[in-house]
C-alpha positions as CSV (number, residue, x, y, z in Angstrom):
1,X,38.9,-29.9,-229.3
2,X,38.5,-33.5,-230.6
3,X,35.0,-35.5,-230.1
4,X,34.8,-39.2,-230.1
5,X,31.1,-40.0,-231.7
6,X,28.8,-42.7,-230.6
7,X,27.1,-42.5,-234.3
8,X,29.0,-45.7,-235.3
9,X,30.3,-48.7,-233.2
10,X,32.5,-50.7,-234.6
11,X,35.7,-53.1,-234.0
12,X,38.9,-53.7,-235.3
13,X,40.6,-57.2,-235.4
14,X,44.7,-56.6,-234.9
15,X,47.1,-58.9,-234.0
16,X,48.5,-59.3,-230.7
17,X,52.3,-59.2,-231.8
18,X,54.2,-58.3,-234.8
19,X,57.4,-57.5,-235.5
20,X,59.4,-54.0,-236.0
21,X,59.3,-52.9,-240.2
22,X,57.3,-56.1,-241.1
23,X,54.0,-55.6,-242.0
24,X,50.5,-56.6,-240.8
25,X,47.2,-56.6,-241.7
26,X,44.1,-54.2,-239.5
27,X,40.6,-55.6,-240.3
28,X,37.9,-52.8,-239.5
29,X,34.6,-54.2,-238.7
30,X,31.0,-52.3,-238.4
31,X,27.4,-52.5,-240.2
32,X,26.8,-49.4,-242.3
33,X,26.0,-48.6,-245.5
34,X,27.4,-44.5,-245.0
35,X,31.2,-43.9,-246.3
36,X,33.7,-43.2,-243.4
37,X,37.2,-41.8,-243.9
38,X,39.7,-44.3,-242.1
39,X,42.8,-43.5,-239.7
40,X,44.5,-46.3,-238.0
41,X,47.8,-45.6,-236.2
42,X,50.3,-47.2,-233.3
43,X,51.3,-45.4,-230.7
44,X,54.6,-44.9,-228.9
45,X,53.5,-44.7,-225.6
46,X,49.9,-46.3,-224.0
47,X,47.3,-43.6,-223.8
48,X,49.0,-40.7,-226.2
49,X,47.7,-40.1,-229.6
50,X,49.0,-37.3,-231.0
51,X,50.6,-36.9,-234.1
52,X,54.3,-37.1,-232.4
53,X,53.2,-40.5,-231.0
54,X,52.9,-42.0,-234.1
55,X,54.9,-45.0,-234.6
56,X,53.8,-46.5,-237.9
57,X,53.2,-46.0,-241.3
58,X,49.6,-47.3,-243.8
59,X,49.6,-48.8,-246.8
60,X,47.2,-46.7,-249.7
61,X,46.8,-47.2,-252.9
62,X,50.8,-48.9,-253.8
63,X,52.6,-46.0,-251.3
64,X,53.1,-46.1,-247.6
65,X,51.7,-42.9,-245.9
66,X,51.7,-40.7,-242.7
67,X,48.5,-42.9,-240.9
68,X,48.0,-39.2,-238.8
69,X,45.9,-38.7,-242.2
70,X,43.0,-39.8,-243.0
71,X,41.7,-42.3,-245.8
72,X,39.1,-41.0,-247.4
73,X,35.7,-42.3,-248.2
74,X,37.6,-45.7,-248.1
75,X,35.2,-47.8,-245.9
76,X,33.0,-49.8,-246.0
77,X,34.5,-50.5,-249.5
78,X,37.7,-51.6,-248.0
79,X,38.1,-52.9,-244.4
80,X,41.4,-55.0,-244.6
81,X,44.7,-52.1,-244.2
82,X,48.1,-53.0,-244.1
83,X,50.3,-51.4,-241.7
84,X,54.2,-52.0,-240.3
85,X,55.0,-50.1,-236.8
86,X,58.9,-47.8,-237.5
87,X,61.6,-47.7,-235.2
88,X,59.0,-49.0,-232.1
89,X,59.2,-52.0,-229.7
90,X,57.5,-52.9,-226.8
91,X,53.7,-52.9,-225.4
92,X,51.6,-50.2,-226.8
93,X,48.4,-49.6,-228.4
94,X,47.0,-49.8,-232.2
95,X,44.1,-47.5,-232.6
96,X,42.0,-47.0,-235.6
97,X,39.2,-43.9,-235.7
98,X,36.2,-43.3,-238.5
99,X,34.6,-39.8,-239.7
100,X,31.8,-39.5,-242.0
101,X,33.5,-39.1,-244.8
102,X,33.1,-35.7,-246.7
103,X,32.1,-33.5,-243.4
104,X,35.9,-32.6,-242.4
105,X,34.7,-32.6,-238.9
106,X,37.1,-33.2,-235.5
107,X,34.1,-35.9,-234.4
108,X,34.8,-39.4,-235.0
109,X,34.5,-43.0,-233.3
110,X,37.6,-44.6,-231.8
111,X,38.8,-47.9,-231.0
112,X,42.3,-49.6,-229.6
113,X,43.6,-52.9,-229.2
114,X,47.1,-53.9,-227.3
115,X,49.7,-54.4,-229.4
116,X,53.5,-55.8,-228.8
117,X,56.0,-54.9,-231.3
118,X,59.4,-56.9,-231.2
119,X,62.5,-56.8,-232.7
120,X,63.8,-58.9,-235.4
121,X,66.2,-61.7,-234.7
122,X,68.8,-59.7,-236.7
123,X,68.3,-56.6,-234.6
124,X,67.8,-58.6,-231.7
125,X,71.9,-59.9,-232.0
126,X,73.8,-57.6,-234.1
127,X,76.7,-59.1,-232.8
128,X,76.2,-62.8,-232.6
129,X,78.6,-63.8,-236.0
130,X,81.5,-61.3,-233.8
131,X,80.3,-63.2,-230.4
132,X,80.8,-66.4,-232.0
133,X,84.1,-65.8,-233.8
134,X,85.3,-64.1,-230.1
135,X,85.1,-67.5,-228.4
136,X,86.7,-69.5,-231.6
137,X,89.7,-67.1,-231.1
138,X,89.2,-67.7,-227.0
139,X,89.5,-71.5,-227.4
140,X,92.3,-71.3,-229.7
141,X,94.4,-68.9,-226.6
142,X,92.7,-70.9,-223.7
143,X,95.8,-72.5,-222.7
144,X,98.7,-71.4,-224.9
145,X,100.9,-73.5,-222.6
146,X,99.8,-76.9,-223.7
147,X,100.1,-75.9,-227.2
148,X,103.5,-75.3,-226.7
149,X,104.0,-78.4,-224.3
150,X,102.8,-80.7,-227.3
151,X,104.6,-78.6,-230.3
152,X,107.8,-78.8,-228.6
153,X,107.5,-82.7,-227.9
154,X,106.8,-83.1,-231.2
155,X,109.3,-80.8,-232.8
156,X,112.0,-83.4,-230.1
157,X,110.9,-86.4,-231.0
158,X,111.5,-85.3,-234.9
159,X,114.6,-84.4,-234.7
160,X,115.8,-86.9,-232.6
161,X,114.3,-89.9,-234.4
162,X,114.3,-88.8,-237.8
163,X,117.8,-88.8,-238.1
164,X,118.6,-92.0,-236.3
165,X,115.7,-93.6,-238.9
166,X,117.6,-92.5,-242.0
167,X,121.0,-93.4,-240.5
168,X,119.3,-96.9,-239.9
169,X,117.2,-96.8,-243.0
170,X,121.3,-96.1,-244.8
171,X,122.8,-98.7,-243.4
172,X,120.1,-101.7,-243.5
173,X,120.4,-101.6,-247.4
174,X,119.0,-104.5,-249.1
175,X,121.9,-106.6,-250.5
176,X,122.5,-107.2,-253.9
177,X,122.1,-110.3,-255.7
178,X,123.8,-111.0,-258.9
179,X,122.2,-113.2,-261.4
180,X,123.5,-115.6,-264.0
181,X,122.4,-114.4,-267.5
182,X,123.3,-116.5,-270.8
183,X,126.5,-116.7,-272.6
184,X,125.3,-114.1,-274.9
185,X,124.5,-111.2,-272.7
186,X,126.7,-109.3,-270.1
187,X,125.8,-110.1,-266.2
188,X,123.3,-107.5,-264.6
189,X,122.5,-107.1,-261.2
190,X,118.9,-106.4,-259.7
191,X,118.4,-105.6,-256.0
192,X,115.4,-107.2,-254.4
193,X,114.2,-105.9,-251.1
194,X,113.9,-108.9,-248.5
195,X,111.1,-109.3,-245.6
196,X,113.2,-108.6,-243.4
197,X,114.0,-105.3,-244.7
198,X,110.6,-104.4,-245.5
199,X,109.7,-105.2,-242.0
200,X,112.6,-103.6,-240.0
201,X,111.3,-99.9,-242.0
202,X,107.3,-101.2,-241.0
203,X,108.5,-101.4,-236.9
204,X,110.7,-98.3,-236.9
205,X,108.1,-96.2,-238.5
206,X,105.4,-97.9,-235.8
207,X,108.4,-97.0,-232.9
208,X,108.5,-93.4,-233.9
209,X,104.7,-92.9,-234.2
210,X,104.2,-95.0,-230.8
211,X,106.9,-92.4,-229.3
212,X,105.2,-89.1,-230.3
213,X,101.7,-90.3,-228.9
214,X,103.2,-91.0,-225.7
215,X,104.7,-88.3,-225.5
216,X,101.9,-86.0,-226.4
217,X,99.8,-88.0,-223.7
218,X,102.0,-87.4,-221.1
219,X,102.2,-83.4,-221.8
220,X,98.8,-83.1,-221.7
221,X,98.2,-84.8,-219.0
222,X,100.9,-82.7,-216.5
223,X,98.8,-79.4,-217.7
């Protein structure tokens, strides 16, 4: 059977909240010149302390260990101990206990502090890049019915009008306009493309962008 000892009081200085598999740092504090073998620990459940409840691993000397074992002869020398609490979240306990060091005994002194261990944001939504790509593709198939409505007054419009504006385009040709050259050279002709004709292409292009807008706007608006 275990003992806790009254030959030592101390206190340990914990934070209140840290997160799952990052880690943290424990400060032990007590007046005494004697070595003590050190044991700090989280628990899984409030109240248990048993080896099973362990939920969290101490850093020693560049490894991560089992915190159920002690430290040996390590304070007064060191007081500051890193710790990260495994596969744990929720409210719960961090406890640390001290032994004289070198008597092997099952007395020691023991303290806890409340602790809350949360989860990363990662592992808090593993699915928030498929969430967010689920409602892309959801807005895209909202209403399938106007995209259709709109494509197919589009797909009217072109090949009503296109045709009609190449027939149009065909026969508005600019005339030609035949030039006098000198005696020595034979006559050439050079077409020159009138205001007129520049501005009878300008409004039929303007018509047939007018006409698919208005159509468009009247599609979406009987959805």
């Amino acid at each position: 059977m275990t003992e806790y000892a009254s030959a030592i009081e101390f206190s340990i200085l914990s934070p209140q909240e840290v997160t799952q598999g990052e880690e943290f740092d424990v400060t032990i504090i007590a007046q005494t010149a004697e070595l003590y073998d050190v044991k700090i620990f989280v628990t899984n459940e409030i109240g248990q302390y048993g080896r099973a409840n362990i939920a969290s691993e101490i850093y020693s000397e560049g490894v991560w260990e089992d915190p159920w074992n002690y430290l040996i002869g390590v304070f007064p020398q060191n007081y500051i101990f890193k710790n990260r609490v495994l596969e744990f979240s929720g409210q719960t306990e961090i406890c640390a206990r001290l032994r004289i060091s070198g008597q092997n005994s099952t007395t020691y002194a023991h303290e806890c502090n409340s602790i809350n261990v949360i989860l990363s944001g990662n592992q808090n939504n593993p699915n928030n890049n498929e969430e967010e790509e689920g409602e892309e593709t959801e807005d895209d198939d909202e209403n399938p019915t106007q995209n259709n409505v709109v494509n197919n007054s589009v797909n009217s419009i072109n090949s009503n009008l296109v045709p009609n504006l190449i027939e149009i385009s065909n026969n508005q040709k600019p005339t030609k306009i035949t030039l006098a050259s000198s005696s020595k050279k034979q006559s050439e002709e050079s077409v020159e493309l009138t205001k007129s004709y520049k501005t009878r292409i300008g409004v039929i292009y303007f018509f047939v962008g007018l006409c698919v807008l208005i159509v468009v706007l009247m599609a979406l608006r009987k959805l």
